[in-house]
C-alpha positions as CSV (number, residue, x, y, z in Angstrom):
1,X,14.0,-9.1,-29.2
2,X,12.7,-5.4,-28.8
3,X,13.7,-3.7,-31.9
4,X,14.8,-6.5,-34.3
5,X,13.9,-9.8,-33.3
6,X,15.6,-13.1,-34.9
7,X,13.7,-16.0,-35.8
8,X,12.8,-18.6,-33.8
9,X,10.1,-20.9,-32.7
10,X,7.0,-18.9,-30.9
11,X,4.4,-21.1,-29.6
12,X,1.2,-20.1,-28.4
13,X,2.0,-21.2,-24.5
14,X,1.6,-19.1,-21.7
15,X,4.3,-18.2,-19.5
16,X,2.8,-19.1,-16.6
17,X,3.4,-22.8,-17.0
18,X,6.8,-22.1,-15.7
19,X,5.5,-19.4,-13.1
20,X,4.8,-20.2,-9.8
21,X,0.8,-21.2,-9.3
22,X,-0.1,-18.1,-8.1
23,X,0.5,-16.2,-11.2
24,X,-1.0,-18.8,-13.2
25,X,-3.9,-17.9,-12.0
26,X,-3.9,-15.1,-13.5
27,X,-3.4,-16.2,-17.6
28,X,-5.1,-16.6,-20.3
29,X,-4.2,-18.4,-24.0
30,X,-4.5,-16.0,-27.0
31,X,-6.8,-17.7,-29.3
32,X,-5.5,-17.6,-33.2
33,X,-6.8,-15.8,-36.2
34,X,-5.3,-14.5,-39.3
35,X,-6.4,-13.2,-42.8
36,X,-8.4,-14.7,-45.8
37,X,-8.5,-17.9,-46.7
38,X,-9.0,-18.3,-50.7
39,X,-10.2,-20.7,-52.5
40,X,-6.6,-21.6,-54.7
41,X,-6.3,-19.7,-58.6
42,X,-3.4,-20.3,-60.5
43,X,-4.8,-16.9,-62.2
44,X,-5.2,-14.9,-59.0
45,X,-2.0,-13.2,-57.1
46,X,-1.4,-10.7,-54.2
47,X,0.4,-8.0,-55.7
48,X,0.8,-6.4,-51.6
49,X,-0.5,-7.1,-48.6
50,X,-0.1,-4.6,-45.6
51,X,-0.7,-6.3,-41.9
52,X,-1.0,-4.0,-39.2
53,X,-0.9,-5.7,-35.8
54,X,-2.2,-3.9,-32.2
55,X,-3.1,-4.2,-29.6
56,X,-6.8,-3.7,-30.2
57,X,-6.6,-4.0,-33.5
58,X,-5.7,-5.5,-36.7
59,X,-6.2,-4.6,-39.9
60,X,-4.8,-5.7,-43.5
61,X,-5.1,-4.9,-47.0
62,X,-5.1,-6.7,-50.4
63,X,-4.5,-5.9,-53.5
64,X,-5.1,-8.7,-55.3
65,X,-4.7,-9.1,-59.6
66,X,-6.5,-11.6,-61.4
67,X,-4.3,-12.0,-64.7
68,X,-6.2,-14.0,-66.7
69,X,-8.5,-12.6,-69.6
70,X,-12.0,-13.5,-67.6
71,X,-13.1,-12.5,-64.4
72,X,-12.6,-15.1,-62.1
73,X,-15.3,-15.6,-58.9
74,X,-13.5,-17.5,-56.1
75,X,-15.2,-18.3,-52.9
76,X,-12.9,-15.8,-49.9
77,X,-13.3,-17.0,-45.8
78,X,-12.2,-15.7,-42.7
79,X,-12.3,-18.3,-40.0
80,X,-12.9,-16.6,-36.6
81,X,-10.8,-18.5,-33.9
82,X,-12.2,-22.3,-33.2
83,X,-13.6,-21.6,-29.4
84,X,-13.4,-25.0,-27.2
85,X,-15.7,-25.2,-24.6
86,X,-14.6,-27.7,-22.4
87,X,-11.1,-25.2,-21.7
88,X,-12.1,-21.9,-22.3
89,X,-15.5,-21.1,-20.5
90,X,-14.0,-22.0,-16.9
91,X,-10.8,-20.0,-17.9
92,X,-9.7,-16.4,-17.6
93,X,-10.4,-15.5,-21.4
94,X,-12.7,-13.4,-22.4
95,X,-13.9,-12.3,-25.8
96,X,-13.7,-9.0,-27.3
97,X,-17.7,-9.0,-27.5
98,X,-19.6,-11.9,-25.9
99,X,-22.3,-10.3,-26.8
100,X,-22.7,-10.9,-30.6
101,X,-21.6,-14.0,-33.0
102,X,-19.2,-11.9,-34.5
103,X,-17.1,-11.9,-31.4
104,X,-14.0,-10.0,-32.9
105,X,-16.0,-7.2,-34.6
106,X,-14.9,-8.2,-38.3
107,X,-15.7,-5.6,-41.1
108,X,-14.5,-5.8,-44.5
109,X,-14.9,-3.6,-47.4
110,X,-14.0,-4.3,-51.6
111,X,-12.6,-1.7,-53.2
112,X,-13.7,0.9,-50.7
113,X,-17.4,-0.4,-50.2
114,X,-18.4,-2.3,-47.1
115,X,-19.5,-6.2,-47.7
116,X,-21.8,-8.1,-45.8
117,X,-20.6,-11.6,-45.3
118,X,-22.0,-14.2,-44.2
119,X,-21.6,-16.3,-41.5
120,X,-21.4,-20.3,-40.8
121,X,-21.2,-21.4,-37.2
122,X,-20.8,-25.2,-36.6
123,X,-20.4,-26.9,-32.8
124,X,-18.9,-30.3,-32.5
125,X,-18.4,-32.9,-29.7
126,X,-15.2,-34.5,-30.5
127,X,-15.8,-35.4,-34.2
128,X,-19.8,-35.5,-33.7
129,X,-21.5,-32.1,-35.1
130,X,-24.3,-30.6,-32.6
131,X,-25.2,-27.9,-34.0
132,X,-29.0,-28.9,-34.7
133,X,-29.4,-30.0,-31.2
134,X,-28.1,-26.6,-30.1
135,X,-30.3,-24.7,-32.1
136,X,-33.2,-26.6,-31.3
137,X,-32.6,-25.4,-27.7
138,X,-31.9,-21.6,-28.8
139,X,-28.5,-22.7,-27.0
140,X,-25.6,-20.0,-28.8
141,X,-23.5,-21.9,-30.6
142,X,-20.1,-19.9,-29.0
143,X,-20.0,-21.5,-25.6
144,X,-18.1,-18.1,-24.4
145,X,-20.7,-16.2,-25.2
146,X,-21.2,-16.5,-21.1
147,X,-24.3,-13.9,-21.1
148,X,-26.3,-15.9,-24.0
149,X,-25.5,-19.2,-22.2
150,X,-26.6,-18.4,-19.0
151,X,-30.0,-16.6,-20.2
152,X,-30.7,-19.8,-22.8
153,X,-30.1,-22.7,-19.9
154,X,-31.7,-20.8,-17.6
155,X,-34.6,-20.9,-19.9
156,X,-34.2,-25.1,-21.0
157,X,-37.4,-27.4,-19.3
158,X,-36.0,-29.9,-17.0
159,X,-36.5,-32.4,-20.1
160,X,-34.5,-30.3,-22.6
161,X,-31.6,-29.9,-20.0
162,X,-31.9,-33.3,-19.5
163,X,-31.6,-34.1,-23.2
164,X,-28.3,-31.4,-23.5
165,X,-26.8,-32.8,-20.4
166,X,-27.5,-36.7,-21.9
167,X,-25.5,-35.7,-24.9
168,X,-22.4,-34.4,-22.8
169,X,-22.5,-30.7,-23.6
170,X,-23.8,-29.0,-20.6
171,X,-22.4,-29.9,-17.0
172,X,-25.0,-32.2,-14.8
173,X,-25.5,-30.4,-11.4
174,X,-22.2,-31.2,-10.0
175,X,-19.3,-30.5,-12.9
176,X,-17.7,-27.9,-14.6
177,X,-19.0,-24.6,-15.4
178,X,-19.9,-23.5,-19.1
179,X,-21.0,-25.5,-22.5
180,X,-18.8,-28.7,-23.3
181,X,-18.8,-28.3,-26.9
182,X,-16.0,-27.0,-29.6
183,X,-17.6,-24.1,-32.1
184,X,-16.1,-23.1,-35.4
185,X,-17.2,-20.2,-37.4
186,X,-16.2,-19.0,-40.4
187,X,-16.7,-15.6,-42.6
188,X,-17.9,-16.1,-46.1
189,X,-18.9,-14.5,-49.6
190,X,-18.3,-15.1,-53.4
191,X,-15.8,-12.6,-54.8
192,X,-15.4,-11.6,-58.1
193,X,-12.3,-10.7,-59.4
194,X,-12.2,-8.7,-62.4
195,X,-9.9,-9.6,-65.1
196,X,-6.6,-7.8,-65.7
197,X,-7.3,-5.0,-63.1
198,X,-6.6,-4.7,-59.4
199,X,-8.7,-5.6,-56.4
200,X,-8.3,-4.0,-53.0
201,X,-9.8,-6.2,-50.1
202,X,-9.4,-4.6,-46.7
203,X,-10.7,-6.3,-43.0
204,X,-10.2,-5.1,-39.5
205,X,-11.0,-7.4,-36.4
206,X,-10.1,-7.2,-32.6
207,X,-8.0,-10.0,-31.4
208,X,-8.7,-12.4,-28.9
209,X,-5.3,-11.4,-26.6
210,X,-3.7,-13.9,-24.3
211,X,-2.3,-12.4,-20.9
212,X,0.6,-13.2,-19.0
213,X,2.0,-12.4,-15.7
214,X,6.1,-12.5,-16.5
215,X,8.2,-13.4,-13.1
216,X,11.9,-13.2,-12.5
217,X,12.3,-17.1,-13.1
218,X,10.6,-16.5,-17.0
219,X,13.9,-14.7,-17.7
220,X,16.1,-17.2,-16.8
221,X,13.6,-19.7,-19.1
222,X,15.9,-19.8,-22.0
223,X,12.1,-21.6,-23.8
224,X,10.6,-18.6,-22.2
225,X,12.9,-16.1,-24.2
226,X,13.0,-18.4,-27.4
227,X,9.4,-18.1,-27.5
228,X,9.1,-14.3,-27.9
229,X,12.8,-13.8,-28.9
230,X,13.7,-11.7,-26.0
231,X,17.1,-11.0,-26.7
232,X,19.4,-9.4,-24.0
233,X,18.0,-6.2,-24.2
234,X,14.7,-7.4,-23.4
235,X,15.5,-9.3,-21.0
236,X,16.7,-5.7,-19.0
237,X,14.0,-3.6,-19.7
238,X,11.6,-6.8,-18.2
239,X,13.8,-6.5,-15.6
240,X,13.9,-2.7,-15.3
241,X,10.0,-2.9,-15.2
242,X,10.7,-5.1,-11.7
243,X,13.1,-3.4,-10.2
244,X,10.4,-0.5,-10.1
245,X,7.6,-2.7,-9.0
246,X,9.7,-3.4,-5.3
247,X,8.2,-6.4,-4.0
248,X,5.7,-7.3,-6.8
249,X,6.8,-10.5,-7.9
250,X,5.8,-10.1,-11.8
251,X,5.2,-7.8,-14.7
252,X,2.1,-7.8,-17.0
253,X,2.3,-9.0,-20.7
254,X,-0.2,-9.4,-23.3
255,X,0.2,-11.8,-26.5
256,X,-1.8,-10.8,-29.7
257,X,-1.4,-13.9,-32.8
258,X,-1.1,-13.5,-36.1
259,X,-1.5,-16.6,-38.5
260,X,0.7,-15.4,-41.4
261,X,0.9,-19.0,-43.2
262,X,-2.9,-18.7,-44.6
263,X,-1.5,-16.6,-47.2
264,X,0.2,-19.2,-48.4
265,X,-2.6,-20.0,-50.6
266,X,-2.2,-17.3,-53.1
267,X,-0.7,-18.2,-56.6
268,X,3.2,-17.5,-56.3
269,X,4.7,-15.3,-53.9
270,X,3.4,-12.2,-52.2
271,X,4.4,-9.5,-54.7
272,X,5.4,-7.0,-51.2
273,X,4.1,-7.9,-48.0
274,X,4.8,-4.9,-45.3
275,X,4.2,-5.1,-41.7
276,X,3.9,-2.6,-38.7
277,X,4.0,-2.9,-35.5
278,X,2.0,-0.7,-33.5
279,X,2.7,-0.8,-29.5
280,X,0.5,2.0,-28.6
281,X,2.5,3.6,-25.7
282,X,6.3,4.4,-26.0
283,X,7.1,3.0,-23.1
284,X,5.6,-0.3,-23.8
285,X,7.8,-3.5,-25.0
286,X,7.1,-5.4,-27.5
287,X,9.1,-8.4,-28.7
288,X,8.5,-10.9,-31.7
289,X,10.4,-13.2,-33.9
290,X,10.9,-11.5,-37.1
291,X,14.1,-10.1,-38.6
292,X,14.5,-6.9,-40.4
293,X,12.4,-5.0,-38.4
294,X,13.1,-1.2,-38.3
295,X,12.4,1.4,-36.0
296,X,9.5,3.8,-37.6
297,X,8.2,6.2,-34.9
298,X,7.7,6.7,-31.2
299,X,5.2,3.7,-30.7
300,X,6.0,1.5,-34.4
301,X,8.1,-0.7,-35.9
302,X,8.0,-1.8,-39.7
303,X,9.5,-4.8,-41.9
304,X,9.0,-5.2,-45.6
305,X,9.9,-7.9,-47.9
306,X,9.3,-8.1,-51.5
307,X,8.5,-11.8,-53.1
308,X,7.5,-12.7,-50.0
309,X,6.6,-16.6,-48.7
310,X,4.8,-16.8,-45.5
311,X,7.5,-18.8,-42.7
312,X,6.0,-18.7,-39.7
313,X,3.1,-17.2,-37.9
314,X,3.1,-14.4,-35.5
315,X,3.2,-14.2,-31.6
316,X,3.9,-10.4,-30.6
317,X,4.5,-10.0,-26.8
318,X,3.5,-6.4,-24.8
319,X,5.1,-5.6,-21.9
320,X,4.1,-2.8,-19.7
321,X,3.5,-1.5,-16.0
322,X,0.8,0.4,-17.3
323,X,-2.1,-1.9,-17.7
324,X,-4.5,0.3,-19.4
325,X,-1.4,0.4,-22.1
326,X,-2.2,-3.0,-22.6
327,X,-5.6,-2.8,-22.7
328,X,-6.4,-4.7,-18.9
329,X,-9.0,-2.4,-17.6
């Protein structure tokens, strides 16, 4: 729905399943992310917590209140989106910045001052951890970083590709294209929560969008439209965006995730959770499934809720003709 979407069940699956093969050519999965992850306090509650979702960009701030008499020090994560190897480095995702580890540009601050966490990277082979065997190579542990991977096996003696290629987690000569492997990461630090006063945690990352190429057929998808919650009135401006494209047989979309459910961690309730929508051009669409949302300005839309519990995570869909609205340069 394009201005106040119900509820209903948003998967992360692209819409070119049901397009023809053509366009599915064309797609790419969004990969998930979300906010912290804390370690559970019975003492420890978000009084707010404001989400910001772009396309670029998200951002959210805490305020967290530890009620207790002591200071409490809790261990506070944010797990970067599990990267799988074996689908992804053949596919048409790309990462915000292949270049670095921190492949979504994460940046937090406490209280106003910026925090260095750190940073755990793991790589597994089905349940079997390979990180040491990586490492020993200089192989990046992020399979997508496509740049780093090509310069470190291009490097490897025939012996030490040999050995990689042994333990299933770079193609022989003949096979697929790109590391086999599965990498987790995960941002880290201790934080210390002082007692009886507030604590204001803010973090900003760039999400790793999915794109779709939405057809004339999606419309008529009824899982299609229960997926994004394109009501009737989405459904026509889609179809406006068509009309105007003659011949061309599909619109542009872009899919940015949002796992909302980590929060439920926190002790109790969040106190006010407030989100906003932020669709860069006018003339974009964006659809979700969340009620209540309201109208705010030109380009945002805003829902707040008070004793909030987390129901379901995000999927917000773009639609434009524009693709640098969408960010496709």
């Amino acid at each position: 729905m394009l201005c106040r979407p119900r509820v209903a069940l948003a998967l992360a699956l692209c819409a070119a399943l049901n397009a023809p093969q053509a366009l599915a050519n064309d797609s790419a999965a969004e990969l998930d992310a979300g906010g912290l992850v804390l370690v559970k306090d019975p003492e420890v509650a978000l009084v707010r917590e404001d989400l910001t979702i772009g396309l670029d960009r998200i951002t959210v701030r805490y305020v967290f209140r530890n009620r207790s008499a002591a200071a409490r020090t809790l261990k506070v994560a944010f797990p970067l989106p599990p990267i799988d190897g074996a689908e992804l480095t053949s596919s048409a995702q790309s990462l915000p910045d292949e270049s670095s580890p921190n492949f979504v540009g994460f940046t937090v601050t406490v209280d106003g001052q910026a925090l260095t966490p750190q940073l755990e990277e793991r790589a597994f082979l089905g349940a079997r951890e390979v990180s040491d065997l990586l490492r020993k190579h200089a192989v990046p542990l992020n399979p997508m970083r496509r740049d780093a991977y090509g310069a470190a096996v291009a490097k490897l003696t025939p012996t030490a590709k040999a050995e990689l290629a042994a333990a299933g987690l770079i193609p022989e000569d003949e096979g697929p294209d790109g590391g086999q492997w599965r990498s987790e990461a995960k941002f880290y630090w201790d934080q210390t929560f002082p007692a009886g006063r507030d604590l204001v945690i803010e973090h900003a990352y760039r999400p790793v969008k999915g794109s779709i190429l939405i057809g004339r057929s999606d419309l008529d998808d009824r899982a299609f439209r229960q997926r994004y919650c394109l009501d009737d009135a989405g459904v026509a401006g889609v179809r406006r965006f068509l009309a105007e494209k003659g011949k061309d047989d599909a619109v542009r979309g872009v899919v940015v995730p949002y796992i909302v459910t980590t929060a439920r961690n926190w002790a109790g309730t969040i106190g006010t959770f407030a989100l906003t929508i932020d669709k860069g051009h006018p003339k974009t669409l964006v659809s979700l499934c969340r009620n209540g949302l309201v109208k705010t300005g030109p380009s945002t839309f805003s829902f707040t809720a008070t004793n909030f519990v987390p129901d379901a995570d995000l999927r917000v869909l773009y639609v434009s003709q524009d693709a640098e609205a969408l960010g496709i340069r």
